[in-house]
LOGU-266628 format. One record per residue (C-alpha): x negated, y negated, z negated; residue number from 0. Coordinates in Angstrom, 2 decimals. Layout:
BEGIN
xx	yy	zz	pos
X	Y	Z	NUM
...
END
This chain:
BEGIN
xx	yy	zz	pos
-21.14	12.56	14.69	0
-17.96	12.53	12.72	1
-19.55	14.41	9.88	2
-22.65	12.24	9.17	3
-20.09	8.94	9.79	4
-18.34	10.22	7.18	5
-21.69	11.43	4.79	6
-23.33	7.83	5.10	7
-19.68	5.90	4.46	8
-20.69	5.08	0.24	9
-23.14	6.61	-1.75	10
-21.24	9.25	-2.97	11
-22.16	12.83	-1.55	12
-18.93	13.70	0.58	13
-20.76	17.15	2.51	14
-18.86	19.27	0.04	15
-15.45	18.54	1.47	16
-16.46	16.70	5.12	17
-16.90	20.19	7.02	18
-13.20	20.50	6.35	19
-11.95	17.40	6.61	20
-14.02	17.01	10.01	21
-12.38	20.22	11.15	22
-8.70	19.07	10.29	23
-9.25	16.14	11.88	24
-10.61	17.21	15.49	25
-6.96	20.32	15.28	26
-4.82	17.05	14.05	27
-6.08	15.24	16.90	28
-6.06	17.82	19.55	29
-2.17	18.85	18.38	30
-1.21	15.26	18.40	31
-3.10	14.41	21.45	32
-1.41	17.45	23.18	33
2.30	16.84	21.69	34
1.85	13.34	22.92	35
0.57	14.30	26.75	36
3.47	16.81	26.84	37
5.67	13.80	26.05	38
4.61	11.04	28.44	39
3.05	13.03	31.19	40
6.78	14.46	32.03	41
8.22	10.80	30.99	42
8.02	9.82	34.83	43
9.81	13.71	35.70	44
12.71	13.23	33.00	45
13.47	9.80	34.84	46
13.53	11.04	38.43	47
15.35	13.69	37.88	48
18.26	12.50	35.00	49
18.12	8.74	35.70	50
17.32	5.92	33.65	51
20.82	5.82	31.40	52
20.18	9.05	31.01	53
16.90	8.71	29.77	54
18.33	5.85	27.73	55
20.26	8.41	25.88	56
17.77	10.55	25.20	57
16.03	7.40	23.62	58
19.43	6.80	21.65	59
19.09	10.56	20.44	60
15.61	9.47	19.35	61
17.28	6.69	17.16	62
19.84	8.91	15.85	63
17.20	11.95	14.99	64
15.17	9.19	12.74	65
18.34	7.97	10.73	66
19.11	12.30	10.18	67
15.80	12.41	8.87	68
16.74	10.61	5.97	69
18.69	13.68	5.26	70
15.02	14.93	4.07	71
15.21	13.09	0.66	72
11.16	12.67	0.27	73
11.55	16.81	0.12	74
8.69	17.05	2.69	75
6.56	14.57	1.50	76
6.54	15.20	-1.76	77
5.90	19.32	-1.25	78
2.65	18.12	1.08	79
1.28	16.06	-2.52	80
2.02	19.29	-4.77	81
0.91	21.70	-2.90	82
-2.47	19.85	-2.36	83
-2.66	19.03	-5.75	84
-2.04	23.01	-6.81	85
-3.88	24.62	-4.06	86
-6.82	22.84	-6.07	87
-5.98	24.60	-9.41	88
-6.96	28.36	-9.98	89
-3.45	30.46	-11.04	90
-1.22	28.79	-8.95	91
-0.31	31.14	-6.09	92
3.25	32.45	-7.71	93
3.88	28.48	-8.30	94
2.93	27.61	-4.48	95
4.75	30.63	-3.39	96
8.57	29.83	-5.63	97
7.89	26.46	-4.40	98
8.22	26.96	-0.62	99
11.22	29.54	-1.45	100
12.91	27.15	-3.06	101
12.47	24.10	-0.26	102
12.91	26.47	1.97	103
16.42	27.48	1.21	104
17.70	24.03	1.16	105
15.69	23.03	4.47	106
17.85	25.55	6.27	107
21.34	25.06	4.52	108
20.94	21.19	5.85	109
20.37	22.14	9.07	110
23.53	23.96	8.86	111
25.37	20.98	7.65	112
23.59	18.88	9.97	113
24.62	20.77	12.90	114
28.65	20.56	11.61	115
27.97	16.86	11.18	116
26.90	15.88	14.56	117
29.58	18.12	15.57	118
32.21	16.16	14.21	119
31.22	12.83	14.98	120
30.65	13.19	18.45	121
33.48	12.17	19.73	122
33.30	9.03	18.00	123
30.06	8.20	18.57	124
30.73	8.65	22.25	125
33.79	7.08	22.43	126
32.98	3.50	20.04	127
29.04	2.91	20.24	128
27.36	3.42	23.62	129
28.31	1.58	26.80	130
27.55	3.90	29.66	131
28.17	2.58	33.64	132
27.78	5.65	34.62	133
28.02	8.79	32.37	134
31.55	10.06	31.17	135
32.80	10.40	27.94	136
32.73	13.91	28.13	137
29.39	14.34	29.26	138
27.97	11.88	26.09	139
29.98	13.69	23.88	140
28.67	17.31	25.24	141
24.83	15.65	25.02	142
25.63	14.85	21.17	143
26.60	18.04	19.97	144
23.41	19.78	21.97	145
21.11	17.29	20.56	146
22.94	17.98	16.74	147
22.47	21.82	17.12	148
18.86	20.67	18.72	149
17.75	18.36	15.65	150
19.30	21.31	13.22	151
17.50	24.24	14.83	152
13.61	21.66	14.35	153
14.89	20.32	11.04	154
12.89	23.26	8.88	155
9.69	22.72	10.67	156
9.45	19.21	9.07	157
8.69	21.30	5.50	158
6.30	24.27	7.14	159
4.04	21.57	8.60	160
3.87	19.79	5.05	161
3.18	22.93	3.46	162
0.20	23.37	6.16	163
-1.02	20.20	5.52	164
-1.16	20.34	2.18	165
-3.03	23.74	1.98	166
-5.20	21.63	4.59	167
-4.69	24.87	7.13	168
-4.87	21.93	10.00	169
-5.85	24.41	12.72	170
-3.45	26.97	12.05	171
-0.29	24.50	12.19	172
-1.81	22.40	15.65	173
-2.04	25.37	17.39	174
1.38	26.41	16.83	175
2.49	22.91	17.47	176
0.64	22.94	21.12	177
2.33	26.16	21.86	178
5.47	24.38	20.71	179
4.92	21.33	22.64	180
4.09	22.39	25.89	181
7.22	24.81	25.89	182
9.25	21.51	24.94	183
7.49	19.47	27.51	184
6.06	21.21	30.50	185
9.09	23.80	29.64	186
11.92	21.30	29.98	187
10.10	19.78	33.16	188
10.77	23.25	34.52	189
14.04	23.63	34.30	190
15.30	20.02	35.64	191
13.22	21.00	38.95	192
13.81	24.90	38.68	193
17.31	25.72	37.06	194
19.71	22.35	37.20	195
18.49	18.85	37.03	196
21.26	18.11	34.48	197
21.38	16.29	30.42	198
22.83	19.90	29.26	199
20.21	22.12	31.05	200
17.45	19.84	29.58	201
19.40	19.67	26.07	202
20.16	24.01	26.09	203
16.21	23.95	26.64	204
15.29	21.96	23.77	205
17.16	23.82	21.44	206
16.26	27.14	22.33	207
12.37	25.60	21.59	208
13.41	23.75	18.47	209
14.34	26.95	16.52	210
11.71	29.14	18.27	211
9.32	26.15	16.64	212
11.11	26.49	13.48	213
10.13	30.29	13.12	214
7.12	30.16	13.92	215
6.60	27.06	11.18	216
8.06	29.53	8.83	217
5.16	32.26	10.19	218
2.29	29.90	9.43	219
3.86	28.32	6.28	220
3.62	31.89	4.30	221
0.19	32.53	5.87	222
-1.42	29.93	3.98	223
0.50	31.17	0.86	224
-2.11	32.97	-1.69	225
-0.70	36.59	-2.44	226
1.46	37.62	-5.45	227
2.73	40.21	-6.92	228
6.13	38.38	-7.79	229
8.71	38.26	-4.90	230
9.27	34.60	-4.86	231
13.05	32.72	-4.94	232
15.08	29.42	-5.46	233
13.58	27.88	-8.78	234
15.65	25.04	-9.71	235
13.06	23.80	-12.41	236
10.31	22.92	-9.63	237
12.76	20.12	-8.13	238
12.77	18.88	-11.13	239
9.04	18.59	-11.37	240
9.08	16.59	-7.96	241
12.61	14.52	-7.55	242
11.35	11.50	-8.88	243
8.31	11.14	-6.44	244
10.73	12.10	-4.09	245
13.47	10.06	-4.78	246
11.08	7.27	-4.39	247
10.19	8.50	-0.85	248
13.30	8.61	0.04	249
14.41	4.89	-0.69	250
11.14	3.61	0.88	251
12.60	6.37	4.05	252
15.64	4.58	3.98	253
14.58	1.30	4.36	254
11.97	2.30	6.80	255
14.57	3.52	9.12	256
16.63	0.61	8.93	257
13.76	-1.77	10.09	258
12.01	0.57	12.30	259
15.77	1.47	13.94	260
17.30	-1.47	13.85	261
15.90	-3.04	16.95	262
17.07	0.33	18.83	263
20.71	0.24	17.22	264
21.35	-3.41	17.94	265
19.91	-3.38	21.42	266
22.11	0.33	22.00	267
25.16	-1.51	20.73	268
25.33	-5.00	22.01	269
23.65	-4.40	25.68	270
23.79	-1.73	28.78	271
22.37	1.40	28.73	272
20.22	0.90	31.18	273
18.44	-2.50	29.31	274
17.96	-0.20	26.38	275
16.17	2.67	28.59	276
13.63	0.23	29.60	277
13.10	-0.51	25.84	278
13.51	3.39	24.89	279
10.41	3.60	27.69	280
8.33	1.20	26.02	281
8.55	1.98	22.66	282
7.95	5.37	24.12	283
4.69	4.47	25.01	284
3.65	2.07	22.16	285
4.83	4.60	19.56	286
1.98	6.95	21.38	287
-0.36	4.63	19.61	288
0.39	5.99	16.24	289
-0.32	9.32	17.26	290
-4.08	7.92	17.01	291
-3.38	7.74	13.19	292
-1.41	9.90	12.32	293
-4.26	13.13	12.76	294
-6.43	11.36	10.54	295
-3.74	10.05	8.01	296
-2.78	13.67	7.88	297
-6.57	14.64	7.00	298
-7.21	12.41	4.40	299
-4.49	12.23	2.41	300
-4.51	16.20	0.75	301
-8.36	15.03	-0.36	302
-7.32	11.27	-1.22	303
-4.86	13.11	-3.56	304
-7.28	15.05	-4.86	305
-9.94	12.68	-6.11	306
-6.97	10.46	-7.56	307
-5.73	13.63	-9.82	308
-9.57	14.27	-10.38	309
-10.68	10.53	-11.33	310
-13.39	11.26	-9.05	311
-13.53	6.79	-7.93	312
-16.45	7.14	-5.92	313
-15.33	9.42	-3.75	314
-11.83	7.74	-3.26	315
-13.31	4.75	-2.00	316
-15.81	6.71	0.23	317
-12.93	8.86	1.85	318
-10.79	5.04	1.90	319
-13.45	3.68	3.49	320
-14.23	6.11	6.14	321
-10.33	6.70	7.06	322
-9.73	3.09	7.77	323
-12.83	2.44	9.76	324
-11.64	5.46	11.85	325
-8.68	4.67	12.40	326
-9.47	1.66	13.45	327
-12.28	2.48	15.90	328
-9.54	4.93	17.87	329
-6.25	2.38	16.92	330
-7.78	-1.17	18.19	331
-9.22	-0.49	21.77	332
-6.21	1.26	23.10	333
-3.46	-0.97	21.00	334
-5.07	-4.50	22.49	335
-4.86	-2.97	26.04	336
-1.41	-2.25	25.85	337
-0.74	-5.56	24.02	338
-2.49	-7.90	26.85	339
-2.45	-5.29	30.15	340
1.09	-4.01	29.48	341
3.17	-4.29	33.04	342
-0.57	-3.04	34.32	343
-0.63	0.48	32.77	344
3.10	0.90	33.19	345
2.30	0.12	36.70	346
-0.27	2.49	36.96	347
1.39	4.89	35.09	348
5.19	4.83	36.81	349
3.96	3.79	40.33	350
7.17	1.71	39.90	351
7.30	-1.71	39.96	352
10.92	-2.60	38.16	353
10.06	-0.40	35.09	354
6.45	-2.48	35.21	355
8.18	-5.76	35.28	356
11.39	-5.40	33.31	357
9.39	-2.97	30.64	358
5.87	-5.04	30.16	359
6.82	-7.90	28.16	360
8.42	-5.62	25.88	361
5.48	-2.73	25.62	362
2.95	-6.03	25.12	363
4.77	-6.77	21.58	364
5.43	-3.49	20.81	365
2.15	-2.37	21.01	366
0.60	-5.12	19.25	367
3.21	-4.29	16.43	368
2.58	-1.09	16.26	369
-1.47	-1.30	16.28	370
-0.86	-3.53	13.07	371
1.71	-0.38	11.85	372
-1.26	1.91	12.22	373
-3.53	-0.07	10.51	374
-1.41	-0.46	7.36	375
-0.65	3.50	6.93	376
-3.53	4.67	5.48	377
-3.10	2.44	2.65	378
0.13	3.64	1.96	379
-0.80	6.70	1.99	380
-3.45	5.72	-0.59	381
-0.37	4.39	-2.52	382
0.76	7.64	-2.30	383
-1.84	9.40	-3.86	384
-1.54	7.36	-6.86	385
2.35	8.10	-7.08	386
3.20	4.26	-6.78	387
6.19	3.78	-4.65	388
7.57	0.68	-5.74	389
5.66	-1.58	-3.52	390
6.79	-0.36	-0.16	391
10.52	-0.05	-1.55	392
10.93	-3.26	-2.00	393
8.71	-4.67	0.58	394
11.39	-3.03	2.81	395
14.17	-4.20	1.02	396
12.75	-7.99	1.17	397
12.04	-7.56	4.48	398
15.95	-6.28	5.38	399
17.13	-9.02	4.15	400
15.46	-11.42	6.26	401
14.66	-9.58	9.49	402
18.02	-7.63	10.40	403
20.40	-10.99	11.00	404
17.26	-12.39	12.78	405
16.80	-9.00	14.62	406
21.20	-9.58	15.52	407
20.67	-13.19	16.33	408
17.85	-12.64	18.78	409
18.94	-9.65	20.91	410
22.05	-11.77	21.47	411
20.19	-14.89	22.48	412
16.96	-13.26	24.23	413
17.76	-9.68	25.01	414
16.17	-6.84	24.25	415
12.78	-9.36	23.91	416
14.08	-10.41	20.48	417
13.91	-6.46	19.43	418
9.94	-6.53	20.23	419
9.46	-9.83	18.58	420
11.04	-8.37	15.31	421
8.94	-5.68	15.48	422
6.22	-7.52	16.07	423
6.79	-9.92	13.01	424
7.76	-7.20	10.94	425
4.06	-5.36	11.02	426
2.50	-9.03	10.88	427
4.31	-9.31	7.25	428
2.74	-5.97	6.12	429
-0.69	-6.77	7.20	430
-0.42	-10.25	5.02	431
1.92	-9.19	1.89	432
1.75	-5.51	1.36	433
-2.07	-5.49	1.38	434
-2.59	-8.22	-0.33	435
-0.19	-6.76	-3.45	436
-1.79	-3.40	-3.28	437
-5.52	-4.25	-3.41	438
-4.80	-6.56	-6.38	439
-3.61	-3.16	-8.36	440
-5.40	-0.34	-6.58	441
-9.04	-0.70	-5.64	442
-9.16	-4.38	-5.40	443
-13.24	-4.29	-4.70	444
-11.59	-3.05	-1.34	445
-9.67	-6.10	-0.45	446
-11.71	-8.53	1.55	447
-13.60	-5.92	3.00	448
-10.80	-4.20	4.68	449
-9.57	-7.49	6.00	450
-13.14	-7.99	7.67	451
-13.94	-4.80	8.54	452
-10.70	-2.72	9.86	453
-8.71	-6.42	10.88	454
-9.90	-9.75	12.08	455
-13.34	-8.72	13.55	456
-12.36	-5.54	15.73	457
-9.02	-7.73	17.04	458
-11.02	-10.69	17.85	459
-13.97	-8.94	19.49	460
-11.54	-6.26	21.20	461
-8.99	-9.15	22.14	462
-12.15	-10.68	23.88	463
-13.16	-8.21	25.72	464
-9.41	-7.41	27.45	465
-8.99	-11.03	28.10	466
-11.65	-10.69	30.47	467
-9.62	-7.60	31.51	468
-6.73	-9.49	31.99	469
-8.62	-11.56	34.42	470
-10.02	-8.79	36.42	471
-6.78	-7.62	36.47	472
-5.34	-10.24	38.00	473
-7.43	-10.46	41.02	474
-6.92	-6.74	42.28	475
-4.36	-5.22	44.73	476
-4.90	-1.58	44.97	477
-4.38	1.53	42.01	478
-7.91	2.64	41.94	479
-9.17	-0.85	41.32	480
-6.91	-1.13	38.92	481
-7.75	2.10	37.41	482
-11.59	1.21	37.27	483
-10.80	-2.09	35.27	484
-8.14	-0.32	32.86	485
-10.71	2.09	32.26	486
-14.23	-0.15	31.83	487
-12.34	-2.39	29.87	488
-10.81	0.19	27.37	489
-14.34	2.10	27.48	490
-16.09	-1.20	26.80	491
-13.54	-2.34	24.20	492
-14.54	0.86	22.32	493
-18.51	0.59	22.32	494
-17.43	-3.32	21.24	495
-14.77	-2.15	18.14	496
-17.80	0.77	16.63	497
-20.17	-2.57	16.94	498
-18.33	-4.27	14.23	499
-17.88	-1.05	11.88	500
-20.46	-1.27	9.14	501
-20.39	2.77	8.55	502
-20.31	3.57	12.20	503
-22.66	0.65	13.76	504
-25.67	2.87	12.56	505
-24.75	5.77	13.78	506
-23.92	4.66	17.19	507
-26.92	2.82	17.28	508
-29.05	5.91	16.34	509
-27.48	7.66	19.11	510
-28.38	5.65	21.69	511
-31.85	5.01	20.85	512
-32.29	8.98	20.48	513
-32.48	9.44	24.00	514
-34.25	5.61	25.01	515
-37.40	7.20	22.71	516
-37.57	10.47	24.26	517
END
């Protein structure tokens, strides 16, 4: 089904390149799918056993691990572009091959200094920012330094998997992630219940999987590499070839940590530890939704990149076309039902009736913020294909300008609400300024339609359909009941969303009057 989707999405002929893309996308989706059941499935475990400030740390580690990853300086990005772009030219294995040396070399002297870092600002950290009731000093500050030398020992990985991705060797890199995952998840499960249901067991864990991830990164990475005859090292020249592109990731990074962390940092800072697990919890949970994007954000964008260098037009907007209606077909149906039925799947979920209270208002705006956040990626990524980086810079910048006092201002008046609410507004601001910009300069024939077709009418006919969810909801006492209305509304929220796709209405409909006419 995904293939002919794809084939009937514009006139252009997309078979060629579809068998692939099709095949990325099903490994991107199974890796993700997997990383993110390893994550939340032993969400409920890592609570039991460590407690909830302790699982607010964790979540404060999550912050902290984002703001490192600035430390990246587009590097990543910018070697998934080039090595799509060359992997498409004949002659260019030495050039792929000095390229990774080169990244690679600096990848793992950061993680070095990384590791030193954390190491030394620990203690402050521990002693000046966080406001434990129960956790020592001592304790915090031992958690920090495991979580540096665990963030150090993963921070190579972040270049192998671009290199992957942009030889488009999808399957090879999500099955080492799943192997990966499920020794970080399952693994560190284990050893709360097993070894010692302690932070520093849990921590030791994670960093004995983070570099055992790292090598095996390193593994695939020189798989995919085409042979030569030339033993590869550190070429200054190629950075040059790449810094500017990735100096411009790297200020649109920046800024996109501050507004995506800022809510976390405030909320950290200026309430208990405990208030901000709740929110670490839900944002846990919403963030899940963009691991419905990500996969096929991650399959698109090596070709998008391709057919920009290649002026093949047709073909962009056939691939644009077909990655937004996706994404919003598997982004929509699952983001509205967190958005209206929040405190209901956390109920479900937990089987605990605080966490559904205190942390379902907050999951409802998160996960409406973060279904708009998914929506908007692919077109960046489409910016990114044309090398335009300027727009989301200073959209950011704009945007911390106004939204980090208000961000200040509201977790001191409404609590940890006002950091959903920002969030909320934030991705409401990209949906109505940074699309509008970037269709007037890059495929503005695609403006209107995107509105129509990947916004207004899959939210209103999806919002519909888990209002009357909502209701249901309401009138039930008992899990399975509960269960059967989560799950007909979410199914039936689906069928509803492919209704209203132009490129995937026919296909669906084909389907199911295949088997009426036999």
């Amino acid at each position: 089904m995904a293939q002919d989707v794809l084939v009937q999405s514009c006139r252009v002929d997309l078979s060629p390149t579809v068998s692939r893309l099709s095949r990325n996308i099903v490994a991107n989706y199974l890796g993700n799918g997997w990383g993110a059941l390893m994550s939340f499935a032993f969400v409920p475990v890592y609570v039991h056993y460590l407690g909830i400030e302790s699982y607010g740390l964790i979540g404060f580690f999550v912050s902290l691990q984002v703001l490192l990853g600035l430390l990246d300086l587009g590097l990543g990005a910018a070697a998934n572009r080039e090595v799509a772009r060359l992997s498409a030219s004949p002659g260019s294995a030495e050039h792929l091959r000095y390229l990774l040396r080169t990244l690679e070399w600096l990848y793992w002297m950061l993680a070095v200094l990384i590791a030193i870092g954390v190491w030394l600002a620990a203690h402050f950290i521990a002693a000046t920012w966080l406001r434990p009731a129960n956790l020592s000093l001592a304790e915090i500050e031992r958690a920090l330094v495991l979580f540096g030398l665990a963030f150090a020992a993963r921070w190579p990985f972040a270049l192998y998997t671009g290199v992957m991705m942009g030889m488009q060797r999808q399957v090879l890199f999500n099955g080492l992630r799943i192997l990966v995952e499920t020794m970080r998840g399952a693994g560190s499960a284990a050893v709360l219940w097993l070894i010692s249901a302690s932070l520093d067991a849990f921590l030791v864990w994670n960093v004995f999987v983070a570099l055992l991830g790292s090598l095996a990164g390193a593994w695939g990475a020189w798989r995919c590499m085409p042979r030569s005859p030339v033993r590869p090292g550190f070429a200054l020249a190629l950075l040059r070839r790449i810094w500017k592109y990735a100096a411009g990731l790297t200020g649109i990074a920046v800024t996109a940590v501050i507004l995506l962390q800022v809510d976390k940092l405030a909320i950290s800072r200026m309430l208990p530890l405990e208030d901000f697990g709740y929110y670490a919890l839900a944002w846990a949970v919403a963030s899940g939704l963009l691991q419905f994007v990500i996969p096929v954000n991650a399959a698109f964008f090596p070709p998008l990149s391709q057919s920009v260098a290649a002026g093949r037009g047709e073909e962009l907007v056939a691939l644009y076309r077909a990655g937004n209606q996706t994404v919003a077909l598997l982004l929509v149906p699952l983001g509205m039902l967190l958005a209206v039925l929040p405190s209901e799947v956390l109920q479900l979920w937990t089987q605990n009736v605080l966490i559904a209270e205190r942390a379902g208002p907050l999951l409802g705006l998160l996960a409406g913020g973060t279904m708009l956040h998914g929506l908007v990626i692919l077109p960046y990524s489409l910016q990114l294909a044309y090398g335009w980086v300027r727009l989301a810079f200073w959209v950011n910048v704009a945007a911390i300008g106004l939204l980090v006092p208000l961000v200040i201002i509201l977790v001191a008046t409404i609590g940890a609400l006002g950091g959903a609410l920002v969030w909320l507004t934030l991705n409401v601001a990209y949906i109505f300024v940074s699309i509008q910009i970037m269709h007037t300069r890059l495929l503005p024939s695609e403006k209107w339609p995107w509105y129509r077709q990947v916004l207004f009418k899959p939210v209103a006919v999806v919002g519909s359909v888990t209002a009357v969810g909502k209701w249901a909801a309401m009138h039930v006492v008992s899990d399975i009941g509960l269960l059967l209305i989560l799950g007909t509304t979410l199914g039936t929220s689906i069928l509803a969303c492919a209704l209203t796709l132009p490129y995937i209405r026919p296909k669906l409909v084909g389907l199911i009057r295949t088997p009426l006419r036999t």
